[in-house]
matplotlib code that plots the C-alpha trace (Angstrom):
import matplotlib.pyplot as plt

x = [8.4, 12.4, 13.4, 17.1, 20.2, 22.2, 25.2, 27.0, 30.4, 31.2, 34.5, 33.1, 36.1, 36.6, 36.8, 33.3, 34.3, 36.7, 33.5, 31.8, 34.4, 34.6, 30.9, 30.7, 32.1, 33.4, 36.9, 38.2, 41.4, 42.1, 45.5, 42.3, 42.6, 43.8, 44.9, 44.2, 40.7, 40.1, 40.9, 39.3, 35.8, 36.2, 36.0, 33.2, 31.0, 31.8, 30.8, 27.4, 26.2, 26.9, 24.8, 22.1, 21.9, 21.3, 18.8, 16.2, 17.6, 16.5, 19.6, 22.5, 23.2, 26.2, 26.9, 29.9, 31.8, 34.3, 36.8, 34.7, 34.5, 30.7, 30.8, 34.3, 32.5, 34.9, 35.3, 32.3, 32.9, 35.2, 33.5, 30.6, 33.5, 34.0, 30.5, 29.7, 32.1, 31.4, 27.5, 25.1, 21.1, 20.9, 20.7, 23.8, 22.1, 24.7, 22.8, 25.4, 28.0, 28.4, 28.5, 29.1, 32.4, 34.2, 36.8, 36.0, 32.3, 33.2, 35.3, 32.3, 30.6, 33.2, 33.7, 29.8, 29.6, 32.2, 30.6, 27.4, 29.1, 30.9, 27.6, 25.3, 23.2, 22.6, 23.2, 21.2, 23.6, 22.2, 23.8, 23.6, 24.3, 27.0, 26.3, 28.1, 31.2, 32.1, 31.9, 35.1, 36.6, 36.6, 37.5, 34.2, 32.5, 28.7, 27.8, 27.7, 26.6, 23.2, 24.8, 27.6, 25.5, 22.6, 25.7, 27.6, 24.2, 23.6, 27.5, 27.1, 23.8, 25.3, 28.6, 26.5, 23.4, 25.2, 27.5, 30.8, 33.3, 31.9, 32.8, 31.4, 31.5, 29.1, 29.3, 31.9, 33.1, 34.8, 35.7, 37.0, 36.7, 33.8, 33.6, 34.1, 34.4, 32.7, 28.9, 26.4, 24.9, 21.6, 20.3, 20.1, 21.3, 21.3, 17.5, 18.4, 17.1, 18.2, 18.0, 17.1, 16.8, 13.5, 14.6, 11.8, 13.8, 15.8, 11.9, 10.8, 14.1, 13.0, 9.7, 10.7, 13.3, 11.0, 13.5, 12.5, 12.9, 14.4, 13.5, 16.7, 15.0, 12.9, 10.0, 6.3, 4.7, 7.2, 8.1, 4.0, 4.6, 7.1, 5.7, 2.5, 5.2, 6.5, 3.2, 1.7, 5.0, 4.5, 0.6, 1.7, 4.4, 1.8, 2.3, 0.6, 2.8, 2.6, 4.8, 7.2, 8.2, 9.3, 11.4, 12.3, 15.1, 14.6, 16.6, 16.3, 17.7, 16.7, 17.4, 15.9, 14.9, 14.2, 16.9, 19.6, 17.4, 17.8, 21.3, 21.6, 19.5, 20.7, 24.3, 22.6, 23.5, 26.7, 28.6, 25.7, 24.1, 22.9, 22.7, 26.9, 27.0, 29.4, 28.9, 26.4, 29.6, 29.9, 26.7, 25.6, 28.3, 27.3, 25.3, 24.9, 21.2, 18.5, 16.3, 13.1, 14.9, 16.2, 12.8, 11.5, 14.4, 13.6, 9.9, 9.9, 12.3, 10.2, 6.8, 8.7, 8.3, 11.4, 15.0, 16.3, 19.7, 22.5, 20.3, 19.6, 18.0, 21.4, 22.5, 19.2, 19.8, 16.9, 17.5, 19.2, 15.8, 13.4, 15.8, 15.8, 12.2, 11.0, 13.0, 14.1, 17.4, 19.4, 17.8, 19.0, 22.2, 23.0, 21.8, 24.0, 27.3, 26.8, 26.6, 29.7, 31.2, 30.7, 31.8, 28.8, 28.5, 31.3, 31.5, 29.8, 27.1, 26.8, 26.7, 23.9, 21.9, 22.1, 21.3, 18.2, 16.7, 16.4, 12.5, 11.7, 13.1, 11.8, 8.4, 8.6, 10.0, 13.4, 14.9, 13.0, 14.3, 13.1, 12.3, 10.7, 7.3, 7.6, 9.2, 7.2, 4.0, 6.0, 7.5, 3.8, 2.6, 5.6, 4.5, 0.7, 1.4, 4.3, 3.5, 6.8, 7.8, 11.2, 12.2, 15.9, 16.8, 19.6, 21.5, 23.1, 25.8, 27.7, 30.1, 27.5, 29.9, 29.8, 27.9, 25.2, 25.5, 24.7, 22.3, 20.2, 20.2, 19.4, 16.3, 15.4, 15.7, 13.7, 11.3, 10.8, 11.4, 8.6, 5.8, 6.8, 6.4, 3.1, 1.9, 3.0, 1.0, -2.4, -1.1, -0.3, 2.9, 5.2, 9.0, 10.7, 10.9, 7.7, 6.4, 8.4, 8.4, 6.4, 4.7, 1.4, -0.1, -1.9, -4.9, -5.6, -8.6, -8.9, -7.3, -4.4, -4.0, -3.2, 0.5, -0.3, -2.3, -3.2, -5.5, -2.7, -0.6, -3.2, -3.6, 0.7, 0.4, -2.2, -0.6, 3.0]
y = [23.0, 22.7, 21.6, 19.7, 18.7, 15.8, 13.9, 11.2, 12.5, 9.2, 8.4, 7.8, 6.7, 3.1, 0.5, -1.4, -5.3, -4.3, -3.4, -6.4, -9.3, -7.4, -7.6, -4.2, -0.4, -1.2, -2.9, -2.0, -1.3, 2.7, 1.7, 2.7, 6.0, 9.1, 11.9, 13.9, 12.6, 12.6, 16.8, 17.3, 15.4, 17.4, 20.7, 19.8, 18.9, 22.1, 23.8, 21.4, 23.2, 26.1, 25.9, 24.1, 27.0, 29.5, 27.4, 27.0, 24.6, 25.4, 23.9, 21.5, 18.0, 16.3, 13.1, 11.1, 7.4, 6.5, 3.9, 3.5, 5.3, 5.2, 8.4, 10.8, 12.9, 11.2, 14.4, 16.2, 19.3, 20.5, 20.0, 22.2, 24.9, 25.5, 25.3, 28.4, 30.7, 30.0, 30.0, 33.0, 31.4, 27.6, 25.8, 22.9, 20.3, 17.5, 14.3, 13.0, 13.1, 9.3, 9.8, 6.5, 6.1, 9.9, 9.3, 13.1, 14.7, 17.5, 18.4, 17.7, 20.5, 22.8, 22.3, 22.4, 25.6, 27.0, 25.8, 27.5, 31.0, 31.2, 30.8, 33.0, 30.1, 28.0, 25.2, 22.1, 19.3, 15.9, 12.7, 8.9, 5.9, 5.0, 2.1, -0.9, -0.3, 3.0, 0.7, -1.3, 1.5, 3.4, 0.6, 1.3, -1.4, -2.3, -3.3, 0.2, 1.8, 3.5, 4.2, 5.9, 7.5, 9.1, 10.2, 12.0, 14.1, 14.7, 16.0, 17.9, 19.9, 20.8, 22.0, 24.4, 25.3, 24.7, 27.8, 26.6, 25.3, 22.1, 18.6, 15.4, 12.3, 9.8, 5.9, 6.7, 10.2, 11.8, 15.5, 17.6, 20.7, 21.7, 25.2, 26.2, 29.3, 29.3, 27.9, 28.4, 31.4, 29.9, 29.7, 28.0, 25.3, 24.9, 22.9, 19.5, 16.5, 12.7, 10.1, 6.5, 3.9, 1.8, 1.5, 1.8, 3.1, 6.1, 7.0, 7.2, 9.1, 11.2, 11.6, 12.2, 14.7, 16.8, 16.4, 15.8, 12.2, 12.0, 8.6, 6.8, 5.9, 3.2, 1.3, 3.6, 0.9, 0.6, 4.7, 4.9, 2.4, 4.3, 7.8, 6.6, 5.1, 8.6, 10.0, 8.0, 8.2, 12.1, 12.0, 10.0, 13.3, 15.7, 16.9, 16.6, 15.8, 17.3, 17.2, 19.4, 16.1, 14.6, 14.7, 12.1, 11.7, 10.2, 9.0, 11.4, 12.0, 14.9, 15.2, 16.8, 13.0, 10.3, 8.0, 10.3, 10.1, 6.5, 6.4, 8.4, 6.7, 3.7, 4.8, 4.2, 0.7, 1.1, -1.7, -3.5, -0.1, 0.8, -3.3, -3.2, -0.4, -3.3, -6.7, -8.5, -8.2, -5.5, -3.9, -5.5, -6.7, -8.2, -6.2, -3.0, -3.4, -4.9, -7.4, -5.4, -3.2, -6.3, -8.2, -4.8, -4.4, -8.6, -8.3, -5.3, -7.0, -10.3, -8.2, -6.9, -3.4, -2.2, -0.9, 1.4, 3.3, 1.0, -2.1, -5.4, -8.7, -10.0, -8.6, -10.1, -13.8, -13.5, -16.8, -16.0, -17.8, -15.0, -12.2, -13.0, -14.0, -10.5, -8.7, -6.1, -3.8, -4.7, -8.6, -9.2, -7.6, -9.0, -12.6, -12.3, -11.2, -13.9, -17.1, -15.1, -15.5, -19.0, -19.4, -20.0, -16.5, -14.5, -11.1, -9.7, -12.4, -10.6, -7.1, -7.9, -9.1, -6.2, -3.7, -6.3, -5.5, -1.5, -1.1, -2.9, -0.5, 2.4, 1.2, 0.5, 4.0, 3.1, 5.1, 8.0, 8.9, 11.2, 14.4, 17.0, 16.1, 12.9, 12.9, 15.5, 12.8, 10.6, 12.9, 14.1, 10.7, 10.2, 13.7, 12.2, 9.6, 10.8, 14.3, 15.2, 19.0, 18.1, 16.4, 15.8, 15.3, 12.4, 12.5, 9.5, 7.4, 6.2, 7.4, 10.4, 13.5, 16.5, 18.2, 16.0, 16.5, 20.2, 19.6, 17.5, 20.4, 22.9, 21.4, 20.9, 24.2, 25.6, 23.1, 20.4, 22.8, 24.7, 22.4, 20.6, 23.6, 24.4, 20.9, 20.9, 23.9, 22.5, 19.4, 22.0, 20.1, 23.0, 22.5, 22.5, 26.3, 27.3, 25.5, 24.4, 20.9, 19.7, 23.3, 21.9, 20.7, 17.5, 17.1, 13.9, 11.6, 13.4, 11.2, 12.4, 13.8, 11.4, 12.2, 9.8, 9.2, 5.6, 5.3, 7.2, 4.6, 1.4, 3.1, 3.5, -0.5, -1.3, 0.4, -1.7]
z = [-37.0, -36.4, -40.0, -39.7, -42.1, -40.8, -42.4, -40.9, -43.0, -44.3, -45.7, -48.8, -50.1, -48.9, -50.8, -50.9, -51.3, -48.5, -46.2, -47.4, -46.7, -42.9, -42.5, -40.8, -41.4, -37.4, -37.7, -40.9, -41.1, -40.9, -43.4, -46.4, -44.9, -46.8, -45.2, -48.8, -49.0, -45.2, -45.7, -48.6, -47.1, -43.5, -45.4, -48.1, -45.0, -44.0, -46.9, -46.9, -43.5, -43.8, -47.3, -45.1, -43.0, -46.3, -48.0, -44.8, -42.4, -39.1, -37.7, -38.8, -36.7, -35.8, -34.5, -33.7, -33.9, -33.6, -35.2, -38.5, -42.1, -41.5, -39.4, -39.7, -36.5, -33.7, -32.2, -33.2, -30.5, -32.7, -35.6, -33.5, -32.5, -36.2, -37.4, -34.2, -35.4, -39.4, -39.1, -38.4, -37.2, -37.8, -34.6, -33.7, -33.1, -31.3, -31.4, -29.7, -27.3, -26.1, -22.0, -20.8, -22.6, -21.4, -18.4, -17.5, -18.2, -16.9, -19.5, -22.1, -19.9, -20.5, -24.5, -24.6, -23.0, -24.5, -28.2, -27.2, -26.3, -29.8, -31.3, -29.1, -28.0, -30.9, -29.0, -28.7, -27.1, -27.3, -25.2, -26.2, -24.6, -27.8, -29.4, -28.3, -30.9, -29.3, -25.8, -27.1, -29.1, -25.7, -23.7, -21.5, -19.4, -21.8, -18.3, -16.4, -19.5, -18.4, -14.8, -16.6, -19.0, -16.2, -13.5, -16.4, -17.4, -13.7, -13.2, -16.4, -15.6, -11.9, -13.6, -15.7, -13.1, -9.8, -8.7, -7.4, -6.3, -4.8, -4.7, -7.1, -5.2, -7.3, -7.7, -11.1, -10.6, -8.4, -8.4, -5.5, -7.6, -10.1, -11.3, -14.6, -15.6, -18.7, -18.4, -21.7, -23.5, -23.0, -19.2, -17.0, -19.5, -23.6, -24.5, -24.6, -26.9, -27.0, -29.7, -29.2, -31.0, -29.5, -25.5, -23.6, -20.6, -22.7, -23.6, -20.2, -19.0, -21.5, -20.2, -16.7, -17.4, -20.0, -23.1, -26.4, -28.2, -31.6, -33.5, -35.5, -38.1, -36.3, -38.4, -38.1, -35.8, -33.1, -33.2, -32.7, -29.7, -28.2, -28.4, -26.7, -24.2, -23.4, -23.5, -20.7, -18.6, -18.9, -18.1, -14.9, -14.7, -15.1, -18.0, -21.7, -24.2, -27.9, -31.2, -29.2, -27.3, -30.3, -33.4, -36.6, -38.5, -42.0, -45.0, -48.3, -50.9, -53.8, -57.4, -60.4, -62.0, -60.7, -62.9, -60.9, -57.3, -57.7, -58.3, -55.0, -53.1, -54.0, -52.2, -48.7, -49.4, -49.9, -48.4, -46.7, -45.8, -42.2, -41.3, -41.7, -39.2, -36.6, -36.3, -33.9, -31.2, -31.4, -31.8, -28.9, -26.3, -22.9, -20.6, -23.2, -23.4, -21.2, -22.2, -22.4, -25.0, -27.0, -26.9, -28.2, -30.6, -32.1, -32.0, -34.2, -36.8, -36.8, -37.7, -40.5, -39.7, -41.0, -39.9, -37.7, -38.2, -37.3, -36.1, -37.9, -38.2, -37.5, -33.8, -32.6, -34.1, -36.7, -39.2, -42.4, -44.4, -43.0, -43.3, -46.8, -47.5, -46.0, -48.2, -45.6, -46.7, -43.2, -43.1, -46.6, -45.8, -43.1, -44.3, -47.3, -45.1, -42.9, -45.8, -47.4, -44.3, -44.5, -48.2, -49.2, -51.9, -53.5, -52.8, -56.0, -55.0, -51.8, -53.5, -55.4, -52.7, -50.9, -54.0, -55.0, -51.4, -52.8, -54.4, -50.9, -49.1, -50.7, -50.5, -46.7, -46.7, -45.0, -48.1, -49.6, -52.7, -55.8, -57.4, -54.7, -56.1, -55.5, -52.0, -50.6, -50.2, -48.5, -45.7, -45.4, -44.7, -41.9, -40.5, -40.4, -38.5, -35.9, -35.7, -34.6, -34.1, -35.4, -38.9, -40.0, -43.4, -43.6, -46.7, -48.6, -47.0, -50.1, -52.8, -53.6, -55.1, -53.3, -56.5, -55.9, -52.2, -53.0, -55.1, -52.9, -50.5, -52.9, -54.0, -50.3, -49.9, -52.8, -52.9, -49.6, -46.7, -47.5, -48.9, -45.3, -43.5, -44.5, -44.1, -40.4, -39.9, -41.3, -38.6, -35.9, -35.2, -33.3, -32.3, -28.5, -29.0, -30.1, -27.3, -23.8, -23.7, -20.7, -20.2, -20.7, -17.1, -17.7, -15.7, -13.2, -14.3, -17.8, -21.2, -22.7, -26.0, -29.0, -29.8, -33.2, -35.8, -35.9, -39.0, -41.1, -39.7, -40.5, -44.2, -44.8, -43.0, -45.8, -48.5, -48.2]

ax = plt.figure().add_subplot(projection="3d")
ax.plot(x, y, z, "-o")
ax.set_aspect("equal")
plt.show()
């Protein structure tokens, strides 16, 4: 099993009413900035992988924004360059370059490549669609988003396979001259792996194109949907799919009591928490997402299933009565933002709101937060029901001190990486390099594998 350390690198320094009264980390003004803070935060996170790498970690993810304190990775390449030269074994996991809104992929291509020489092939390059903030940051059209985002891949797997010089003339690019001199370490391309969070048609390219499918974050019941998705689409492909298809990343949060586990994980809801990622226009701007993908999104929501990274009740018009009666982390949130937008709460009104929504939320396991003995269960209880070959470990979003920060990977280290390790062995779960992704020939007429486990999922369903 691929065992991974992810940070957004938050600026954890913003002021949290100020985040609040703008309903969203997207569109605050960058005057809270400091360029002291911003340097001293850019090197700690630094410091944090590299120590990921010596404690266990199998490999270290970025990801990037951009336009928002929520995520300082708005050029994670170089970020990657740095973490190549100053690391020795972990993978770079880049989860992940947002296609749709680069003028020129071919340059991507060329930073990529270059990022997986420095580091001897260690690279694992991962696109997205970007979500629909980095659309408007960008100044890219929501509306060509997927036709942007599968032409770029295309142009960006000839540049590094395709021996040139030879021309690009597609529906968005146009290049009379590819070859770049530098292609990757790792041939004929770097393993690739793509996060989603619940579109049915990023699972299925997935499927078709053999890469493995990282979960956001999205609630147990739809995640179970959407890996049987993938694993019918690759049946149909001919090919079995297997825990090497698939990966999860997962809020936690370590400490050596539970008092100061709390206080961490509490920080995930700093400033409306995942829910105040961007506003409902910007989340979701005309012609970003189809509709299959947004019923999927609204129907998962309305069963109360949970949140996803960056998604809530509010970009998919859920009333601000249920949002609250359910108790969700991102429904309360985003109820409680919305009425203070009205006037209808004070800002420490709204605060509290949010922070009341926290035992909820640790019991649906959106936040998992605690000693090692008592997070270990709960990450074996994800494990049993997904059965993913890949697990990242998402630490806290708020105002958490880089001692803590350390800490929290120190105990993973000691303790978590390897009670998980062994408990993926007993489950047989193996990672995209143990075992190829879609190197298992499925046979016609037969029935697949399961990919889940559904009465671990009916028990966890019972239990909350």
């Amino acid at each position: 099993m691929q065992l991974m350390y992810f940070t957004e690198r938050p600026y954890r320094d913003v002021p949290e009413d100020e985040l609040i009264k703008n309903r969203a980390y997207f569109a605050l003004s960058n005057k809270y900035f400091d360029r002291e803070v911003g340097s001293r935060l850019y090197n700690e996170y630094l410091d944090e992988m590299v120590y990921a790498e010596e404690v266990g970690f199998d490999a270290i993810m970025l990801n990037e924004h951009h336009g928002t304190p929520f995520c300082m990775g708005g050029v994670m390449n170089v970020e990657a360059s740095i973490l190549s030269r100053i690391t020795k074994k972990a993978r770079i996991v880049l989860l992940g370059n947002p296609l749709p809104t680069f003028k020129n992929p071919l340059r991507v291509a060329e930073e990529l490549a270059t990022i997986d020489c420095i580091s001897r092939g260690r690279l694992t390059p991962g696109w997205v669609r970007g979500a629909g903030s980095e659309q408007i940051f960008n100044n890219a059209n929501p509306a060509y988003n997927r036709e942007y985002f599968n032409e770029a891949h295309d142009l960006i797997i000839a540049a590094w396979t395709r021996p040139g010089p030879f021309r690009w003339e597609g529906k968005h690019f146009n290049y009379r001259f590819i070859n770049p001199w530098v292609t990757p370490y790792q041939k004929p391309c770097p393993p690739i792996m793509i996060p989603g969070v619940l579109s049915p048609e990023t699972v299925i390219w997935c499927a078709e194109h053999k890469y493995p499918y990282l979960g956001l974050g999205t609630a147990l019941p739809a995640t179970v949907e959407l890996w049987n998705l993938y694993g019918d689409t690759a049946a149909t492909l001919g090919f079995q799919a297997g825990s090497e298809n698939f990966g999860y990343l997962q809020h936690v949060m370590v400490a050596e009591t539970e008092e100061k586990a709390e206080q961490l994980g509490k920080a995930h809801l700093f400033g409306g928490g995942q829910g105040a990622f961007s506003r409902p226009e910007h989340t979701l701007p005309p012609g970003y997402n189809s509709k299959e993908a947004t019923k999927r999104l609204a129907r998962t929501m309305t069963a109360g299933a949970g949140g996803w990274l960056g998604v809530s009740a509010e970009q998919l018009g859920k009333s601000d009565q249920a949002s609250a009666e359910e108790g969700n982390l991102q429904k309360v949130a985003d109820s409680t933002r919305k009425r203070m937008a009205r006037g209808e709460v004070s800002v420490e009104e709204a605060k509290a709101a949010v922070y009341k929504a926290y035992p909820k939320a640790v019991d649906a396991m959106q936040i998992i937060a605690g000693t090692p003995k008592t997070v270990i269960p709960k990450i074996k209880r994800i494990l049993e029901v997904l059965r993913p070959g890949t697990f990242g470990f998402f630490s806290s979003q708020g105002p958490v001190s880089f001692e803590d920060r350390m800490t929290n990977i120190r105990l993973l280290g000691q303790e978590v990486l390897p009670a998980v390790r062994e408990y993926a062995k007993e489950l047989g779960l193996l990672d995209p390099f143990e075992r190829a992704p879609g190197s298992r020939p499925f046979a016609a007429g037969t029935k697949r594998e399961p990919l889940v486990d559904l009465d671990a999922l009916r028990a966890q369903q019972a239990a909350h």
